[in-house]
N, C-alpha and C positions, 0 to 999 in steps of 0.2 A: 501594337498596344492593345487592341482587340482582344488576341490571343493570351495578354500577359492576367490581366485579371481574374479569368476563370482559375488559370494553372495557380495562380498566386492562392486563389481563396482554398483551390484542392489541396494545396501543399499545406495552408494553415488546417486544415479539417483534419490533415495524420498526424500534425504535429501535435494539435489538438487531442486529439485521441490514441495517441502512442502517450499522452504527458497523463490525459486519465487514468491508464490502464497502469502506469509506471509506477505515477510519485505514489500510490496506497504499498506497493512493493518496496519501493526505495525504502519508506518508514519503516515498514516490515525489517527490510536487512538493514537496517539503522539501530535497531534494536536487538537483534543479535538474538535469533529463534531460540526459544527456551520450551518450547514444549516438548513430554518425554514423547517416544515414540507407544511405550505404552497406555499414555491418558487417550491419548490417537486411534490406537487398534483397539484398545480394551473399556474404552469409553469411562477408565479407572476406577471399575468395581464390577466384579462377577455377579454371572444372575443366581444365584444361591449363597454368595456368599455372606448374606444377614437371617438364611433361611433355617433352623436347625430340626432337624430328623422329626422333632415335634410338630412343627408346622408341616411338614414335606405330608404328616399323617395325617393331615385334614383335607388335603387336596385330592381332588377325583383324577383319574387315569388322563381326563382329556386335560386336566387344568397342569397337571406334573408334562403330559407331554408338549403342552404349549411353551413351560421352560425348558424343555429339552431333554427330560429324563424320559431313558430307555424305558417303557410299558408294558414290552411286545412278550413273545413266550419265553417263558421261564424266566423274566426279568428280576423273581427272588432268589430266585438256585446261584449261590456258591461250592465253591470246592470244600465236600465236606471233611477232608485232609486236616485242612488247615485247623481244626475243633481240634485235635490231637497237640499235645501239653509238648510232644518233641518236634513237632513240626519246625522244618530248618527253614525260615523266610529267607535267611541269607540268601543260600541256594537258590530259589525259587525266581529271587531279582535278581541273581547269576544268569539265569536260565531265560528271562524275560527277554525272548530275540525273534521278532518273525521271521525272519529267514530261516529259522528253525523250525518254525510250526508247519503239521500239517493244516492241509485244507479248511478243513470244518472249526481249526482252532483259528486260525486267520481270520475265516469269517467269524466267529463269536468277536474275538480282538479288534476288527475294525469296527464293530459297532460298540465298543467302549472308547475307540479315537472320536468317533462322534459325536459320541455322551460329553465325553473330556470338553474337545471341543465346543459345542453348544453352549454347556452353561459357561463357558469362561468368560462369557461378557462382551464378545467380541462379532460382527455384523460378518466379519472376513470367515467365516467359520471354514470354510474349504481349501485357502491359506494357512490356517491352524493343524488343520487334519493333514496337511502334508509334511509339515514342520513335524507333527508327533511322529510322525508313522518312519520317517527319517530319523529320527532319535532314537527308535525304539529296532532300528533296522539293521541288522548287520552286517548285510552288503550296499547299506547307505555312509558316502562321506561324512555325515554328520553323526552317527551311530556313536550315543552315548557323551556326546559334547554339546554343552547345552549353551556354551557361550558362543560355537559355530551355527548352532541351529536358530537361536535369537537372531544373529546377523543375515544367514541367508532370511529369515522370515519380513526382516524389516526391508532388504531389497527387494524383497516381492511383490511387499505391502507397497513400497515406492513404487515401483515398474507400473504395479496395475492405475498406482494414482496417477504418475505423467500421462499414461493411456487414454485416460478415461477425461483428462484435463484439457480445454480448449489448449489449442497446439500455441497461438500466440502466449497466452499466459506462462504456458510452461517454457517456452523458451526464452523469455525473460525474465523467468524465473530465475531457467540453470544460469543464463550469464551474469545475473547479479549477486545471487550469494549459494549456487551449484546444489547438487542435489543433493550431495555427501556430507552439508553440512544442517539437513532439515532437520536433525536432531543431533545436534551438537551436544545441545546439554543434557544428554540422557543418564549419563553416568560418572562418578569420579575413581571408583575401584579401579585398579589394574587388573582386574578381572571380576567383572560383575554380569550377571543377571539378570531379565525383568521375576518381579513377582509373581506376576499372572504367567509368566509363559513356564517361571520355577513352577507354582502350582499345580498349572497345568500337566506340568512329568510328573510330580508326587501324587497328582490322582490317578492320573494312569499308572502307576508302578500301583498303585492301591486296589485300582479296579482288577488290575494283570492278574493278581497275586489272589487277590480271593477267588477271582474267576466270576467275576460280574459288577455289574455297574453299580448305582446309589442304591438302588434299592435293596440289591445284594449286600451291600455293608453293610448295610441298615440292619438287615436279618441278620446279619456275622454278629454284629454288637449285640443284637438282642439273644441270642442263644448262647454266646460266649462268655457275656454277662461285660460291661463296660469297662472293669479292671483289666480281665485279663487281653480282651480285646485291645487295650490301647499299650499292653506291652506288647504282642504281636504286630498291631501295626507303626507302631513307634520301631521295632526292629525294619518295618519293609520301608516304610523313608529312610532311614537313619542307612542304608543300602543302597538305597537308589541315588542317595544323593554322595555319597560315596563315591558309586560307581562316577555317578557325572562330574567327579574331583570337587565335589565339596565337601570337604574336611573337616575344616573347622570355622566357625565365626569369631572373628577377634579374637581369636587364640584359644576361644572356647573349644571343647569335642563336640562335632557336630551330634553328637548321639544325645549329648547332656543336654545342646538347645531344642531338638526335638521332644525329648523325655517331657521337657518343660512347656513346649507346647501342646503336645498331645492329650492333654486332660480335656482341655476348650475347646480346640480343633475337632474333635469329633461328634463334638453338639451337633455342631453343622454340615450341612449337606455338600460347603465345597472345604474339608480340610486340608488339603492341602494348601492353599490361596492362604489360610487360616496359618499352618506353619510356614510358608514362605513370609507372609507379614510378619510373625512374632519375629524370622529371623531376622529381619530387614531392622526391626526396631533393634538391633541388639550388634549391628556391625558397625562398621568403621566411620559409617556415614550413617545416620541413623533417621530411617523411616524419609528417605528418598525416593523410592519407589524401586529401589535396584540392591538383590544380597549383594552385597561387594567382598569378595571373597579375600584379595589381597588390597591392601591397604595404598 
């Protein structure tokens, strides 16, 4: 009898505290998780994306690199090619492959994955940068499919959070409503998208193709003059997203919903984020957070 009361009162103190740690969980998968994976990684809004080229010119070298645009040398120099009226963008996002690049292009190109990265609005920034650099790779699996490189990136995003999670929590986590379904409601397309990570390709297809990061396009727009400039890069989305099999939006030509976002889009310092929104408002599912490509 001695012995029974201590064991009694330890048993109630884990039942106690296995019932704490549970029933906030239990309500949790009661409720049937509804947040996107995106509001999660991207904190659902980019750091530039309310910023436009006018503002971006008030800020000093150290205030632009504290939101993560590239400073360093030559961060205005573009490819002076592309000023030329016959300049083939097609081509040029055909060509957008590091495994093709030599050395010194490699490195110019990984510091606009980083640029990309950065401002996307995202804390995981070095998860983002291997996502691109795989997309953009063409002796990577994921090379050019954007709806396999969104999947591996949210497994990543996951792996690193069970990691980093008190091991009890996460384990009753996975037994009660698994890990495969922490964003369940991300999307309704039979082939969709996030925004931010669409974005994300369309600035890098953007930065690839001028041959330098914001501040480079900045200068492209300004020499080129705004018109002609937004039919040139209105062709390099309208290509890339192409290449990544998007087609069309709700039966639209993906070239005509670009055409139609590119006027606004390049106010701002993250246009792409800018065209992947307009599309998103104009798909099957509308302004969900995800292109939904098929319906």
């Amino acid at each position: 009898m001695k012995n029974f009361v201590p064991k009694f009162l330890f048993f109630a103190a884990i039942v106690l505290l296995f019932s704490t740690v549970t029933e906030p969980l239990l309500s949790y998968a009661d409720t049937k998780p509804t947040k996107k994976f995106e509001d999660d990684f991207f904190f659902g809004e980019g750091i530039l994306e309310n910023l436009t080229y006018e503002d971006l010119n008030k800020l000093s070298d150290n205030e632009l690199e504290n939101l993560g645009v590239y400073t360093g040398e030559g961060a205005e120099e573009f490819n002076e090619e592309i000023l030329d009226d016959d300049f083939d963008f097609e081509a040029a996002i055909e060509e957008l492959d590091i495994s093709k690049m030599e050395n010194d292009e490699k490195e110019e190109f990984l510091i606009l994955v980083k640029e990309t990265a950065t401002i996307s609005g995202t804390e995981e920034v070095k998860l983002l940068e291997e996502a691109l650099i795989g997309l953009f790779d063409g002796n990577s699996e994921t090379f050019n499919d954007l709806e396999a490189t969104q999947e591996q990136l949210e497994e990543k995003y996951l792996e690193k959070l069970e990691f980093e999670e008190i091991a009890l929590v996460s384990k009753v986590k996975k037994v009660l409503f698994g890990s495969d379904t922490v964003y369940a409601a991300k999307k309704k397309g039979k082939v969709a998208v996030g925004i931010y990570v669409a974005g994300a390709a369309f600035n890098l297809a953007i930065a690839g193709v001028v041959g330098g990061g914001i501040s480079a396009v900045k200068n492209y727009i300004k020499k080129k003059g705004i018109k002609k400039a937004q039919e040139g890069l209105s062709r390099v989305v309208t290509a890339q997203a192409k290449k990544l099999k998007i087609k069309t939006i709700r039966g639209v030509a993906i070239a005509t919903v670009i055409g139609s976002a590119i006027g606004f889009a390049l106010n701002y310092g993250d246009p792409g984020t800018a065209i992947a929104k307009f599309s998103d408002g104009r798909d099957w599912y509308k302004n969900n957070g995800w292109i939904d490509i098929t319906k």
